[in-house]
C-alpha positions as a Markdown table, in Angstrom:
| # | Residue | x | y | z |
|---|---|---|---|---|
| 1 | Unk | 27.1 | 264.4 | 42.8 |
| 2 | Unk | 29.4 | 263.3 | 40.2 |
| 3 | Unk | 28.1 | 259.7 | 40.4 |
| 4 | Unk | 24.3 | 261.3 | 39.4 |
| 5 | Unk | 25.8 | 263.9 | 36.5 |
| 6 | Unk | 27.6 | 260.9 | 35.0 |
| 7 | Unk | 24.1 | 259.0 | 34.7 |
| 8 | Unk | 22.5 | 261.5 | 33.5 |
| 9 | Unk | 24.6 | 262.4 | 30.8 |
| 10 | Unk | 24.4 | 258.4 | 29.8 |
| 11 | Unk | 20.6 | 259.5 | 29.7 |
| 12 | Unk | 21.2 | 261.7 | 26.9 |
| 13 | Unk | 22.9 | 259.8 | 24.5 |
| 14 | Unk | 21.1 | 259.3 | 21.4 |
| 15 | Unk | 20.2 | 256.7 | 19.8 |
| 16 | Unk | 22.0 | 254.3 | 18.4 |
| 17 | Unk | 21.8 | 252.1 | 15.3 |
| 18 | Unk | 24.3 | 249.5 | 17.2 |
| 19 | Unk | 23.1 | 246.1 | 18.7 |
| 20 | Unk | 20.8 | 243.1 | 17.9 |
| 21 | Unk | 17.6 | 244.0 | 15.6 |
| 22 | Unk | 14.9 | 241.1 | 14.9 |
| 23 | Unk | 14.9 | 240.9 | 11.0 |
| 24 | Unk | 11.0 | 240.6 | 10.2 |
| 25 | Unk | 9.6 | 238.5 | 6.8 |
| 26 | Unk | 7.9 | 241.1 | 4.3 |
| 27 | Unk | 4.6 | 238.6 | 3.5 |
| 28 | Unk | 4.5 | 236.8 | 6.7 |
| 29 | Unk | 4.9 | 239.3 | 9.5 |
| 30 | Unk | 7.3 | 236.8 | 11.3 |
| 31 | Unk | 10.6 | 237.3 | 12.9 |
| 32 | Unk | 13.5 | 235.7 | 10.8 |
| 33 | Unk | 16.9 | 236.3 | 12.6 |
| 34 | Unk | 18.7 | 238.0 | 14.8 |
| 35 | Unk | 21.6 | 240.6 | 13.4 |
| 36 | Unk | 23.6 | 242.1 | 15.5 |
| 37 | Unk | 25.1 | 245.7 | 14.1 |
| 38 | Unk | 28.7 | 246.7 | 15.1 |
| 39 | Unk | 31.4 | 249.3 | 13.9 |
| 40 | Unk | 34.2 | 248.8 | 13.0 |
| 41 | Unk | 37.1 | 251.0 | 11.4 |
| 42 | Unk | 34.9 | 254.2 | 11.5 |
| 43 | Unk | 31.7 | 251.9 | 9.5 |
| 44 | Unk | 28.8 | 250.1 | 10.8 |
| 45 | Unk | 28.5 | 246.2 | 9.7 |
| 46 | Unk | 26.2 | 243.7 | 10.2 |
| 47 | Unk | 26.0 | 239.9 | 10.9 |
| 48 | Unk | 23.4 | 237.1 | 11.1 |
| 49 | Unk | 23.7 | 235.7 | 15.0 |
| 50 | Unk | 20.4 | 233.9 | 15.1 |
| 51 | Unk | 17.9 | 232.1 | 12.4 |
| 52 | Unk | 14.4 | 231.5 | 12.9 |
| 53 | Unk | 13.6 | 228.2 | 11.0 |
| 54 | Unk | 10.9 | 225.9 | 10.4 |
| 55 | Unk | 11.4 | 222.4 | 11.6 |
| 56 | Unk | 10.8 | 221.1 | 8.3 |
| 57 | Unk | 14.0 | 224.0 | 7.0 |
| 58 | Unk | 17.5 | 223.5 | 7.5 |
| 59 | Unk | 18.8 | 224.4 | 10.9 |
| 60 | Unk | 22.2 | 225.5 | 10.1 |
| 61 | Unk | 22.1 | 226.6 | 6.2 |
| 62 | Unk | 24.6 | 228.0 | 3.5 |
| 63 | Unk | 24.4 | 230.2 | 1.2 |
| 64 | Unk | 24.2 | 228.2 | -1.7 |
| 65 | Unk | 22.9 | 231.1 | -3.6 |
| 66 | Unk | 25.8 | 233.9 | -3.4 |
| 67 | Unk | 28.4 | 234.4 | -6.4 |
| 68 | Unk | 30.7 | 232.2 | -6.3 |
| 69 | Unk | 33.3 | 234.8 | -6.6 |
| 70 | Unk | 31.8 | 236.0 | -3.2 |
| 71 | Unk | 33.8 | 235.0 | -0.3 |
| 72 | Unk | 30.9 | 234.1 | 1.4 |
| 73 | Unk | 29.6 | 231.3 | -1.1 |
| 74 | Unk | 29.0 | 228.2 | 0.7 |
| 75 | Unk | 29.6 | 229.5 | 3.9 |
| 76 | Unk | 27.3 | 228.9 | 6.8 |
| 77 | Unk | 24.7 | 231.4 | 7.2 |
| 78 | Unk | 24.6 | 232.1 | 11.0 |
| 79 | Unk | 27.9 | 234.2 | 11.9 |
| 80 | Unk | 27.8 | 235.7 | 8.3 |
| 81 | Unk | 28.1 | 239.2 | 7.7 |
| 82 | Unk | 25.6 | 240.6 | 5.3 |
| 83 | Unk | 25.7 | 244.4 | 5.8 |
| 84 | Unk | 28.7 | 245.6 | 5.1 |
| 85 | Unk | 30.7 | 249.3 | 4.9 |
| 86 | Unk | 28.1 | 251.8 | 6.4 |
| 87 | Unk | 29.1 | 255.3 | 6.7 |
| 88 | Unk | 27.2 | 257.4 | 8.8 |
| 89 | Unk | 26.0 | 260.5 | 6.7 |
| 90 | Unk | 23.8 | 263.1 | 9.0 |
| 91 | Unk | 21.5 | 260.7 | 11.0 |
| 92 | Unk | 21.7 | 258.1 | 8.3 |
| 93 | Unk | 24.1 | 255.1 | 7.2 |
| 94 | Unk | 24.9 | 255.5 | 3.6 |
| 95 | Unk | 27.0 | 253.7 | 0.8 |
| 96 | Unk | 27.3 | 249.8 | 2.1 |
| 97 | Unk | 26.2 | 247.0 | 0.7 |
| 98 | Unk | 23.6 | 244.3 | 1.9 |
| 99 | Unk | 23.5 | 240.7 | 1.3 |
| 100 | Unk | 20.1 | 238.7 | 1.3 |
| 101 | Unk | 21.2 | 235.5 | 1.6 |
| 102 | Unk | 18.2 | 233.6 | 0.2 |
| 103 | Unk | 19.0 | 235.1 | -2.9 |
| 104 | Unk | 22.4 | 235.5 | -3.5 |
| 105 | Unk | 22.1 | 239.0 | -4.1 |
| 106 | Unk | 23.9 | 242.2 | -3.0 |
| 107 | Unk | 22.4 | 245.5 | -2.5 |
| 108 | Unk | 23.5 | 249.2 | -2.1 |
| 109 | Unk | 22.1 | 249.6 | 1.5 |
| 110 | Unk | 21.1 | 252.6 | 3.7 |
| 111 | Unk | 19.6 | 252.4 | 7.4 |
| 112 | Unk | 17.9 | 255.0 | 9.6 |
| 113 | Unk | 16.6 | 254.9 | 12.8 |
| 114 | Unk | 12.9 | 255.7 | 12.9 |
| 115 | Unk | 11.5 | 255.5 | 16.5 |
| 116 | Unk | 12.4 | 252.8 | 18.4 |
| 117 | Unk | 12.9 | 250.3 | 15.0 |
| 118 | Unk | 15.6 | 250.7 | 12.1 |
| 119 | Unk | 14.8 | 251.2 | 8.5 |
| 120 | Unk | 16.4 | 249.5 | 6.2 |
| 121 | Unk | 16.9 | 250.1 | 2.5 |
| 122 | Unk | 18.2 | 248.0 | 0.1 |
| 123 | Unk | 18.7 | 249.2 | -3.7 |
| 124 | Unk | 19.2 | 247.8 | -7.1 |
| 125 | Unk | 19.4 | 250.7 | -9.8 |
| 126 | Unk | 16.5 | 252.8 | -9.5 |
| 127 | Unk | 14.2 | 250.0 | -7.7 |
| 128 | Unk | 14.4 | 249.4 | -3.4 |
| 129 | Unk | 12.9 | 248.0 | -0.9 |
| 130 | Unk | 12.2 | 248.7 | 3.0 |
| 131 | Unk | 12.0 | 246.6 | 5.9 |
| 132 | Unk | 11.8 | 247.6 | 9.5 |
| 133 | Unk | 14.0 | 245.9 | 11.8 |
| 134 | Unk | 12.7 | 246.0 | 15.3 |
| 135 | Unk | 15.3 | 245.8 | 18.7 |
| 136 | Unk | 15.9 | 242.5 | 19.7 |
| 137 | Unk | 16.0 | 242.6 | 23.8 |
């Protein structure tokens, strides 16, 4: 009996925004990477664990583009955390900070789970934009 109440109340966890989610190209429609979402001390982070790539791209790339006064200038792309600080606020993740590492640029970030896929916000003043990260299985 205890064996089936322990399943069950596995069952009713909710969801979480934890684990792998495929990153998915605004214009194209296509899968990009992999990134994998962990906490750790009390925050949610996030890091690049797979690149999908073009033969004719660079298999293992760099980002070239970041600050250089970010510690992650010229470092290889794959294994590189880009989301950064998260604080769960209700049954959103609030006040981090997102890297897109194409461009260089950081964000103010906020991610929500919206059915099975995460939404994720990245802001710059006033302005944002949201993708839709889907589970990666």
């Amino acid at each position: 009996m205890a064996l089936l109440f322990w399943a069950h109340a596995g069952l009713a966890q909710p969801p979480s925004v934890l684990g792998k989610w495929k990153t998915i190209d605004d214009n194209t429609g296509k899968e990009r990477s992999i990134v994998e979402l962990y906490e750790r001390d009390g925050k949610v982070h996030g890091k690049i664990t797979k690149l999908v790539r073009a033969p004719e791209d660079d298999p293992d790339p760099i980002c070239d583009e970041c600050s250089e006064d970010d510690p992650r200038y010229k470092k290889k792309i794959v294994g590189m955390e880009i989301m950064q600080d998260m604080v769960k606020s209700g049954t959103e993740y609030t006040d981090g900070k997102i890297l897109d590492p194409e461009s260089g640029k950081v964000y103010g970030c906020k991610i929500w789970l919206e059915g099975d896929n995460l939404k994720v916000r990245g802001y710059w003043g006033p302005f944002y934009r949201t993708q839709t990260w889907n589970r990666a299985h």
